[in-house]
C-alpha positions in Angstrom: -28.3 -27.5 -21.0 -25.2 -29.6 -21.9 -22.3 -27.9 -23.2 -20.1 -29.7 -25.9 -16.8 -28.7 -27.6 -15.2 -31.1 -30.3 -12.5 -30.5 -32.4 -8.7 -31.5 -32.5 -5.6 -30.3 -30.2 -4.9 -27.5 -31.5 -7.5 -26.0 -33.3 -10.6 -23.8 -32.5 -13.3 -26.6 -31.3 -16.8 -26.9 -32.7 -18.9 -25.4 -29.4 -22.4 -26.0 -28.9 -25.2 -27.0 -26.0 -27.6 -29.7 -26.1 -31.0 -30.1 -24.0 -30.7 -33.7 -23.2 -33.6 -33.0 -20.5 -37.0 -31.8 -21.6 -39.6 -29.8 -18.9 -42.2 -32.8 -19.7 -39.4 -35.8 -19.8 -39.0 -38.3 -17.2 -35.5 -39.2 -16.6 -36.1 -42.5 -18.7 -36.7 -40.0 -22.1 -33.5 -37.8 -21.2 -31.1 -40.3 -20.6 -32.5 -42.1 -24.0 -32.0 -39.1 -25.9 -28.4 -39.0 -24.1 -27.6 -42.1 -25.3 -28.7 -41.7 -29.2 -26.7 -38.4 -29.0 -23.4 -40.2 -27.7 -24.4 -43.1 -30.3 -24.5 -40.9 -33.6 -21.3 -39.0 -32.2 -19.6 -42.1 -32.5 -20.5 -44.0 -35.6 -20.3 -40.9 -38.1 -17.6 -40.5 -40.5 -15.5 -38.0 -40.1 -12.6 -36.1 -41.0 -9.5 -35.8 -38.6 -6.2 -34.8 -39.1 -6.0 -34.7 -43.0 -7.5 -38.6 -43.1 -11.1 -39.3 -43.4 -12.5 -41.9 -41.0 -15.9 -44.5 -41.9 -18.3 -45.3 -39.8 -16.5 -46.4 -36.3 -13.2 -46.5 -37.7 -11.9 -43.0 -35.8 -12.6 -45.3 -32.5 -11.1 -48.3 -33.9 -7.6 -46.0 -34.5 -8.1 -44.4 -31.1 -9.2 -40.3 -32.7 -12.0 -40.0 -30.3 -11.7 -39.5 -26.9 -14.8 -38.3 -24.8 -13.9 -36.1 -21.8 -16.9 -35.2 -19.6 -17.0 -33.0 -16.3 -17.3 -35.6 -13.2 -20.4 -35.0 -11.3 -20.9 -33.6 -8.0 -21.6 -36.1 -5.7 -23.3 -34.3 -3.0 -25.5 -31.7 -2.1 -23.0 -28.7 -2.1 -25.2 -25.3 -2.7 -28.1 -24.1 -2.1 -29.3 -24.1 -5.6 -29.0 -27.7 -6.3 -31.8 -30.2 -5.6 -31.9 -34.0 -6.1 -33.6 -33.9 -9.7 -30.7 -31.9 -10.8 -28.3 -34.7 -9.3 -30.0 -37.9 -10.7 -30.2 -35.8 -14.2 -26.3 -35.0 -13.9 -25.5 -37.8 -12.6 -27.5 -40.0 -15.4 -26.3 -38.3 -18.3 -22.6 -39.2 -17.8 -23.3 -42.3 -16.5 -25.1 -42.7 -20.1 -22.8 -40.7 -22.3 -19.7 -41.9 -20.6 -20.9 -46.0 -20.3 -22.1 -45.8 -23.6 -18.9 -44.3 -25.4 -16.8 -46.8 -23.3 -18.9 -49.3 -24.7 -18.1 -48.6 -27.8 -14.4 -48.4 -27.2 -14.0 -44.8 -27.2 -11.7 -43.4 -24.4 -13.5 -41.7 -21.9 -12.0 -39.4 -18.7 -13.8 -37.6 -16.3 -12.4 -34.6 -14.7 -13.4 -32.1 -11.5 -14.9 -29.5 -13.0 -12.8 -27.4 -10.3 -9.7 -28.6 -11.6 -10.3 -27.9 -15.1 -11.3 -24.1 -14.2 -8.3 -24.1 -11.8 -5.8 -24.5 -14.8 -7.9 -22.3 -17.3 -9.4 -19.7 -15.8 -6.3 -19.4 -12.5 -9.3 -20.5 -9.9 -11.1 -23.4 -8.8 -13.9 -21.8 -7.4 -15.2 -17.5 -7.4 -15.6 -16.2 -4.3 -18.2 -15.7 -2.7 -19.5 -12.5 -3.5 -19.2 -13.0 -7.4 -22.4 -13.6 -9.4 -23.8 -17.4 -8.9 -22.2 -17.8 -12.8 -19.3 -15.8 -12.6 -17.2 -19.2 -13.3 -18.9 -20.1 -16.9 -18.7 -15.9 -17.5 -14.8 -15.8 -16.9 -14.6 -19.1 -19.4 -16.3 -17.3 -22.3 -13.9 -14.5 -21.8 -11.0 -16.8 -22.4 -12.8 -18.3 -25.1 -13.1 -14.9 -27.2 -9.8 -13.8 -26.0 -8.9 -17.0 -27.9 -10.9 -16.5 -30.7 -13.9 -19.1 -29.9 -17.1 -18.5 -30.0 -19.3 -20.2 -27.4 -22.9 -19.8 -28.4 -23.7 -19.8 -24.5 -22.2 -20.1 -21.0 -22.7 -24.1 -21.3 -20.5 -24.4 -24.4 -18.1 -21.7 -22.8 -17.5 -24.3 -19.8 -17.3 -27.5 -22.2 -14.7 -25.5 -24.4 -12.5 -24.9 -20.9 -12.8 -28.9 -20.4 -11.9 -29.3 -24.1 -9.1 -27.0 -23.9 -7.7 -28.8 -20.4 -8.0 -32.4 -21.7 -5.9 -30.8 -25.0 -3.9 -29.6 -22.5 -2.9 -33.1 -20.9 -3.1 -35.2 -24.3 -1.5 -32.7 -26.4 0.4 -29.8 -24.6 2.8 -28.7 -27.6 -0.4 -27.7 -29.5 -2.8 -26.7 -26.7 -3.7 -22.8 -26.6 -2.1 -20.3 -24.3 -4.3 -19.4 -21.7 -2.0 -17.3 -19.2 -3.4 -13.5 -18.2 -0.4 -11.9 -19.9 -1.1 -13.6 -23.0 -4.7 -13.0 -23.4 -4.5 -9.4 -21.9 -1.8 -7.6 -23.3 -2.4 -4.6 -20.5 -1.7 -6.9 -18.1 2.1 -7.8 -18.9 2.3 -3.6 -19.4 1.1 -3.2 -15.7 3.5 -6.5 -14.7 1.2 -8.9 -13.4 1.7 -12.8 -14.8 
């Protein structure tokens, strides 16, 4: 399951997950269905910032920017097998090559870095649940108000809110402890 946020600097993203990949799919039908997802994204009207935008002209003015978590490039737990890899790493290869393509800006950040700077951690330790990581992301997210249908969309809306964060700091959302849990300032912890 992918997770996507969308929205504007600012205000509360659009969250959602997509199943790109399919139990009976070979990688061929998942990274075409990754492709006609990025391609519909792109060419839809749409309505940013007070002005609405035709079909490929939010591109064209430089409104869309496509920010996807870089994939891991190794075998680095137990828990991931080559399948998993190839599908990773063919979706952003797709979604990412396809959106350049089209001339839409496209970054790719550590997916370590991002939780780093929204959650205070890079990665749980050890003895945390396998997704403690995505589970400490939808916290945030409610503390701010989102509502991440899943743990996928949880984890796209911290990659939203840290690309924001870079492109648009005056208007990204406060994410320090203190600020999302009042108790902690009381007690003194920052």
């Amino acid at each position: 399951m992918s997770g996507i946020a969308e929205g504007k600097p600012g205000e509360t993203p659009q969250l959602s997950a997509e199943r790109f990949r399919k139990p009976t799919d070979e990688y061929e039908e998942s990274f075409g269905r990754a492709i006609g997802w990025i391609a519909e994204r792109l060419v839809t009207e749409r309505f940013i910032g007070g002005k609405f935008y035709g079909r490929g002209e939010a591109i064209e003015e430089g409104m869309i920017r496509v920010v996807i978590e870089a994939p891991i490039m190794s075998f680095s737990g137990e828990t991931t097998n080559a399948d998993a890899l190839l599908i990773t790493k063919g979706l952003w290869a797709c979604i990412g090559g396809f959106a350049r393509r089209r001339g839409a800006m496209v970054r790719r950040h550590a997916v370590t870095t991002v939780r780093k700077a929204f959650m205070g951690f890079g990665r749980a330790p050890k003895h945390c649940p396998k997704d403690y990581e995505k589970r400490e992301a939808r916290r945030i997210c409610q503390a701010l108000g989102w509502n991440p249908p899943n743990l996928d969309a949880a984890d796209a809306a911290a990659l939203w809110w840290f690309a924001c964060s870079q492109w648009a700091p005056a208007v990204a959302q406060d994410v320090r402890p203190h600020w999302l849990n009042p108790e902690l300032a009381l007690r003194g912890a920052a």
